[in-house]
N, C-alpha and C positions, 0 to 999 in steps of 0.2 A: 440339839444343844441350846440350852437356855441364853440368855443374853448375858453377858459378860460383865462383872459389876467393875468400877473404877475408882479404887479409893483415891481420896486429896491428900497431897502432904502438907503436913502443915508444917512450918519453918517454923524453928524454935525462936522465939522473944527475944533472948541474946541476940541472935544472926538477924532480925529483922531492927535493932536497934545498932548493930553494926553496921547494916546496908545505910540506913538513913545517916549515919554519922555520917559515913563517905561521901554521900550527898550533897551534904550540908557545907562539907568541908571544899569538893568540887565547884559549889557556889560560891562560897567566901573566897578559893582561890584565884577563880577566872573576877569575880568583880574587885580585889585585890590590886589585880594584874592590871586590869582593862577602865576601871571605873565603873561608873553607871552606866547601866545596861537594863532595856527594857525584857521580860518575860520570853517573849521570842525570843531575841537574841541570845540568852542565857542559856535556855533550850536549845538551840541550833549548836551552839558553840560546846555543849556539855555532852547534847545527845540522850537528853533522857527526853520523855513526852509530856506536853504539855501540863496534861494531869499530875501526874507524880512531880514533875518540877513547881505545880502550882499548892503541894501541898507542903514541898518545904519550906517553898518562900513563903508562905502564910505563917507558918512555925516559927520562922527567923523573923519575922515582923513581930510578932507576939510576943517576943521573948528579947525584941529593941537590938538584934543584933545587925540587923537590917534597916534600911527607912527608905521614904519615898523622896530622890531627889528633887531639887529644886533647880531649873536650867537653865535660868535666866543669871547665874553665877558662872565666874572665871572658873573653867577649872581644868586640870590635865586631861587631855583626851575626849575635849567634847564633840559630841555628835548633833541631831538631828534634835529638834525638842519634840520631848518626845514625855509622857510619863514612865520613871524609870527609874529601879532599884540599887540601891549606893548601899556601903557601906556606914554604919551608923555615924555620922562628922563627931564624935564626941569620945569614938573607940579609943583614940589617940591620935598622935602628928606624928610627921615628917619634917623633917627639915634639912633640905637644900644648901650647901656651902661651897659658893667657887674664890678659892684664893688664887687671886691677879696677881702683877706683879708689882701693882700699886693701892690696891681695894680690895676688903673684902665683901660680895654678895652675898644675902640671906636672905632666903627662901623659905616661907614654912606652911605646908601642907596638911589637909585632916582628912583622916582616912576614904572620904568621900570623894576625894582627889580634887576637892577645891581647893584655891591659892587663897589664903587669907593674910600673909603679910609679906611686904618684899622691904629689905631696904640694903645699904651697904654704907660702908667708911673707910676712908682713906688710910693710909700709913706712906711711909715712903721709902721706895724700890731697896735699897739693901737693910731695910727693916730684917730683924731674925724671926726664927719662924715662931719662937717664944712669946715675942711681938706682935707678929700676925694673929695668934691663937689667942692673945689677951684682946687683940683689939675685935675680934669677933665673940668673944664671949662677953666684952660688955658690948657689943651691938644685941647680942642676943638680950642681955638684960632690958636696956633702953626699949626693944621691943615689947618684952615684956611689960614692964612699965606703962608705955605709952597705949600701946592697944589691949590693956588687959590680958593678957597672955599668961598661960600657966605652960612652963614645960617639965613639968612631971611622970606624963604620958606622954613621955616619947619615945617612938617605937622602931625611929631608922633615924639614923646620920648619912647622907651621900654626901662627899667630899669631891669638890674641884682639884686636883690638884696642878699646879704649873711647870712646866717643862716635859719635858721625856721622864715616863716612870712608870715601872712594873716592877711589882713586888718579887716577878719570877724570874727575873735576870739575878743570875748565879752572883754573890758577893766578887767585887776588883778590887782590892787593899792599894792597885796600881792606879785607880783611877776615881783619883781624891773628888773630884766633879760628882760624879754618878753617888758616892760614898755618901757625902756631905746630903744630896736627894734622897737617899734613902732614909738613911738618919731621919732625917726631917719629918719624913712622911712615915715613919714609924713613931715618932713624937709626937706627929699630929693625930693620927688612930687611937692613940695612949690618950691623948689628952680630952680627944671627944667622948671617947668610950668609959672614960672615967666621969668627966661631968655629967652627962643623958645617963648612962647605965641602959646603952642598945648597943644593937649589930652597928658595926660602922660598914662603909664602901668606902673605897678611895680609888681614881682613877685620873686620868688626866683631864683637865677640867675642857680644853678644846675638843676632845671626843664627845663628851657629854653632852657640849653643847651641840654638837650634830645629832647625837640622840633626840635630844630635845626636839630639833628641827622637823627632824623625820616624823615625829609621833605623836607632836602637842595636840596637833588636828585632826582625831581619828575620819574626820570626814572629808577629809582633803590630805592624809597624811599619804609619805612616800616608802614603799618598801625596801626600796633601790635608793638610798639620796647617797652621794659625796659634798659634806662639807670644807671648806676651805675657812681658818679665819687669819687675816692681817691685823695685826695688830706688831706690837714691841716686838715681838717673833711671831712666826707664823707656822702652824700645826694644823690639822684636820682630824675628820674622821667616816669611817665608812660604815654606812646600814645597810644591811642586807637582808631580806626575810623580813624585816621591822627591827632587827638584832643587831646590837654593835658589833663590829668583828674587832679583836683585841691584837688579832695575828700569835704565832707560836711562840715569842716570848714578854707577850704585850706593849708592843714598842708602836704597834701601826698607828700612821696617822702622821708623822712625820714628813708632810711633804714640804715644809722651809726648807727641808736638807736635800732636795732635787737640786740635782747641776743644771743650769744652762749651757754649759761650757765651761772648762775647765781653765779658759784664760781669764776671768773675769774676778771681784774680789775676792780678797779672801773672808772665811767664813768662818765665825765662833768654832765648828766643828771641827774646822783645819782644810774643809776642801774648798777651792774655788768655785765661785759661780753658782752659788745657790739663790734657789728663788727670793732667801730671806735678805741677801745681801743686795735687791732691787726693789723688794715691793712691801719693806716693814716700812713702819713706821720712822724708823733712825734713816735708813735707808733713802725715804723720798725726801725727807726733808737735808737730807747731806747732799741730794743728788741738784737738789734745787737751787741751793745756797753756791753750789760747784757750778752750777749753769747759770750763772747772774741775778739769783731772786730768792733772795734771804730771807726764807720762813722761816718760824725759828716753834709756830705750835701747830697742831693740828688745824686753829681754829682758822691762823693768819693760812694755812696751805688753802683751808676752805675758803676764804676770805676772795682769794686768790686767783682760786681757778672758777669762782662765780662772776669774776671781772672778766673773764677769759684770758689769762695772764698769757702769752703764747709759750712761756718758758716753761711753767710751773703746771698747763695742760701738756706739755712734749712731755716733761718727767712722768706725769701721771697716763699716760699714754703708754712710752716705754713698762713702766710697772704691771698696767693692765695687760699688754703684750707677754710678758713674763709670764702672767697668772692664767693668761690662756693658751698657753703652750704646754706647761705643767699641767692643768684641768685638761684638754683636749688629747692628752697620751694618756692621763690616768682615764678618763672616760672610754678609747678605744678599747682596754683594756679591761676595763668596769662594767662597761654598757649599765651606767644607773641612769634611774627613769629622771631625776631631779637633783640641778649642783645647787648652792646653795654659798654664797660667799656672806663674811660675816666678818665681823670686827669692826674697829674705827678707821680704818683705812676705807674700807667699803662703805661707809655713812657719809665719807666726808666732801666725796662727789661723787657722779654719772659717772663721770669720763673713765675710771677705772673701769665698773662694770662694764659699760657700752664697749669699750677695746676688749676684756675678757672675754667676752659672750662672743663676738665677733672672730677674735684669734680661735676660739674653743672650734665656733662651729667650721672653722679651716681644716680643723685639725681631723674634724670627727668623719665616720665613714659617711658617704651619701644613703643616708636611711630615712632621709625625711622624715613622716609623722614621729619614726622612733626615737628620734633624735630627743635628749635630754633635756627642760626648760631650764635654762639660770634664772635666779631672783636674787637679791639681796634676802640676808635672814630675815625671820619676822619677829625674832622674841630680843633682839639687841643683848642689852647687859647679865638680863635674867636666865639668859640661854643654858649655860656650863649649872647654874644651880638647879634648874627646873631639873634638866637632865639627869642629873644627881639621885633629885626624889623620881623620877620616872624610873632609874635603872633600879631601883628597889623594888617600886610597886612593879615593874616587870620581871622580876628572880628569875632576870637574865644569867647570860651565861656568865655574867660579871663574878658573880656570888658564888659560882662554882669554884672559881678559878681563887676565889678571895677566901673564901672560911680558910682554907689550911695557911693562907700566906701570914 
């Protein structure tokens, strides 16, 4: 018997210009997601081989969908310097919006996931939300304005929002509070999505900014972190995987509403003894003024306990204790790799963290190395907006949860 011949199939044109779409499209999505990423990494993370990954990105170069970044710029998720392929900065923006309960932050990002403008402005605390959304629309202007800024390509809106809110908790016609938040943050979707003409996100802007935490620094970032922030009220939020977890009816994150004890004050929410009714902001400065040492702003509390005021470090003490009692049960429970406390309460001195870390590590099992690091956050004001555009450029599980709400 003769030798056996082997014909080639040749793949028809069509399916080989389908295959490369997918490609194409697997490259755009992970450097979307991720940032700049050098050729390796794109390969490892994709799975295709070198060769074939080195002949789409040459094609997406050629055709300016792609560029080579530049890494000596601020940007979401930087790495190592390295020469490394970004999406083209000129595809369009992002822009970041965390509404405070006294400010609002603006963030605006370009597809290359560099930060090119950050700013914010004031309004005051029972401002409407009509008010908010005006005073962030001319802050958008003014940016515009001042640094040249066109926002016509805009391609995402992530939204801070304040308080407890998820668009997936069943309507309460009983419970005028939650109603009034809803409202609002259905006004506020309305209103951003009508001015850009993009996808909006809306979530709780103290999650975000743990997002944020976890992921700004791909080379130092935490898979595991629990953020804490003190401020006016006090919220958190948990990463896990690099992933926000939202919980089953998107409420998680609320740990101001932990009890200490159930004889202690009482609490906007109606129970006693929550963390928020010792370690907010209203909270240390009433606790202070009640122990003989009349602060009356953040700056005089700081002012204060850098004199070493011995009253006004006991309040801040006490607080810190609160906040590592709370952190050090959620952490047994947690086991994350990095806690992360943030707000103005936490800038305004040591002595809180130094008593948190301290109560935490009481609290936590003897695991030594394992054991969790504390720091103060590292991104302050801009945290909840970054977060915002991060959870976009991540089509996290946010976005799943959000198209139908």
């Amino acid at each position: 018997m003769g030798p056996r011949s082997v014909s080639v199939v040749t793949l028809p044109s069509g399916v080989h210009a389908l295959v490369r779409r997918t490609h194409e499209d697997r490259v755009l999505q992970v450097l979307r997601e991720h940032g700049a990423m050098t050729r390796g990494e794109l390969a490892t993370r994709i799975g295709l081989s070198r060769t074939t990954l080195s002949e789409i990105t040459s094609q997406l170069l050629e055709r300016g969908v792609i560029s080579v970044s530049a890494d000596e710029t601020r940007r979401l998720g930087r790495g190592r310097p390295a020469e490394k392929l970004t999406l083209d900065p000129a595809a369009g923006q992002y822009l970041g919006v965390d509404f405070g309960r006294r400010r609002v932050r603006i963030v605006v990002a370009n597809a290359a996931h560099d930060l090119i403008a950050s700013d914010a402005v004031g309004y005051d605390a029972s401002a409407s939300w009509a008010d908010r959304i005006a005073a962030a629309f001319d802050l958008v202007d003014r940016m515009g304005a001042e640094r040249g800024l066109h926002f016509e390509g805009v391609l995402g809106v992530g939204i801070g929002f304040p308080g407890p809110f998820s668009p997936r908790v069943p309507h309460e016609p009983s419970e005028p509070v939650a109603e009034a938040r809803r409202a609002g943050a259905v006004f506020m979707r309305t209103a951003f999505a009508d001015r850009f003409d993009a996808p909006v996100l809306l979530d709780n802007n103290t999650r975000l900014a743990g997002l944020a935490e976890a992921t700004w620094d791909t080379a130092a970032g935490a898979d595991h972190l629990l953020y804490l922030r003190l401020s006016d009220g006090i919220g958190g939020g948990l990463v896990v995987g690099g992933r926000l977890v939202t919980g089953a009816s998107g409420l998680a994150g609320e740990f101001g509403h932990i009890s200490l004890g159930g004889t202690g004050e009482l609490c906007r929410c109606g129970k006693r003894g929550c963390l928020e009714t010792v370690a907010s902001i209203g909270a240390i400065l009433r606790r202070c003024t009640e122990a003989g040492a009349p602060v009356a702003s953040l700056a005089e509390l700081g002012d204060a306990a850098g004199k070493g005021d011995p009253l006004v470090v006991g309040v801040l003490r006490d607080a810190g204790e609160a906040v590592g009692r709370v952190l050090g049960s959620l952490a047994v429970a947690l086991n994350p790799s990095e806690i992360v406390i943030g707000g103005e309460v936490a800038h305004v001195s040591d002595v809180i963290l130094e008593q948190a870390a301290a109560t935490t590590a009481y609290e936590l099992l003897p695991v030594g190395e394992y054991s969790p690091t504390i720091r103060t956050a590292a991104l302050g004001d801009e945290g909840g907006a970054i977060g915002a555009i991060i959870a976009i450029f991540q089509n996290s599980p946010l976005l799943a949860g959000y198209r139908s709400a």
